[in-house]
N, C-alpha and C positions, 0 to 999 in steps of 0.2 A: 504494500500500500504506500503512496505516495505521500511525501510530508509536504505541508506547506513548512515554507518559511518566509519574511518578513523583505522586501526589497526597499521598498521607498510608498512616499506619499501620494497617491497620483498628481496632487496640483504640483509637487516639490518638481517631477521629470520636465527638462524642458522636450518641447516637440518638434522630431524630428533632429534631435540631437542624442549623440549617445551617452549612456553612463555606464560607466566600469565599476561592476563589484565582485566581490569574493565571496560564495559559498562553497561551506563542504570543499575548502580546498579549489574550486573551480573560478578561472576565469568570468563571468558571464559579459555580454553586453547587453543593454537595455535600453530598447527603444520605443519612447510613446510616439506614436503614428498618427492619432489626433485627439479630441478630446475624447474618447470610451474606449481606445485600444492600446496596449502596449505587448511587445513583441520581446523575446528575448532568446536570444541565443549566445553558443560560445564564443567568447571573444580571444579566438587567437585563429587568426587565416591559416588554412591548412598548406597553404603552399609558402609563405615567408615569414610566417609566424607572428603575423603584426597584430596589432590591437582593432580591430574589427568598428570596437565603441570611438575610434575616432574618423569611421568612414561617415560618406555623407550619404545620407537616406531619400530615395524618391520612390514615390509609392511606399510597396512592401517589400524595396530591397535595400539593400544599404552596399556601397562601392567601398573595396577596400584599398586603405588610403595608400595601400604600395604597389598593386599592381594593378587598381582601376578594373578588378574586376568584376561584376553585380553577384552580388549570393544574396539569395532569397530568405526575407524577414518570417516564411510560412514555414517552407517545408527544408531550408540548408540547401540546398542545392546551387552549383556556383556555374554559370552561365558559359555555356560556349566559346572560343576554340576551347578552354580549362575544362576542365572538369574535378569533380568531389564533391562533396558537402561535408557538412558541420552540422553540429549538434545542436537542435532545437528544444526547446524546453516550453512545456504547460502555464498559462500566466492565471492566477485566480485574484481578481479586483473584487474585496468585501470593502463597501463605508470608506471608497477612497484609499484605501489602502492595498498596494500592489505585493501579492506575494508571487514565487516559484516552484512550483511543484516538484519535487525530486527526490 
């Protein structure tokens, strides 16, 4: 069974910007996408190992900021010629407050 645990406020996330935190040991990145949704996935690029939470987000992907290439804020999956994905994670919004499922 999956835990929540505790990420941020939702008013505190800015939108369409990322934040960088640590659970359980893990990287994550976190992006609010607009005001009801926020997305999160692992923050470290599978191919140059950058920090994901400082790429720039249009729509539901976010561009990493070292090789410009789009990986998707849904399902990790990182866009043509490249290929892989990266690890997505469950977001649960109670009373404004953003947790992560894992």
């Amino acid at each position: 069974m999956k835990q929540k645990k505790f990420i941020a406020n939702f008013d505190d996330l800015p939108e369409k910007i990322g934040y960088e935190c640590l659970i359980d040991g893990e990287k994550l990145a976190v992006f609010r996408l607009n005001e009801e949704e926020v997305r999160i996935i692992s923050n470290v690029c599978p191919h140059k190992q950058g920090p994901l939470a400082e790429g720039t987000v249009s729509g539901e992907f976010v561009f990493c900021p070292l090789h410009d290439y789009k990986i998707s804020l849904v399902d990790g999956k990182v866009q043509e010629p490249d290929e892989g994905c990266i690890k997505t994670y469950d977001v649960c919004i109670e009373n404004k407050k953003v947790y992560v499922l894992v």
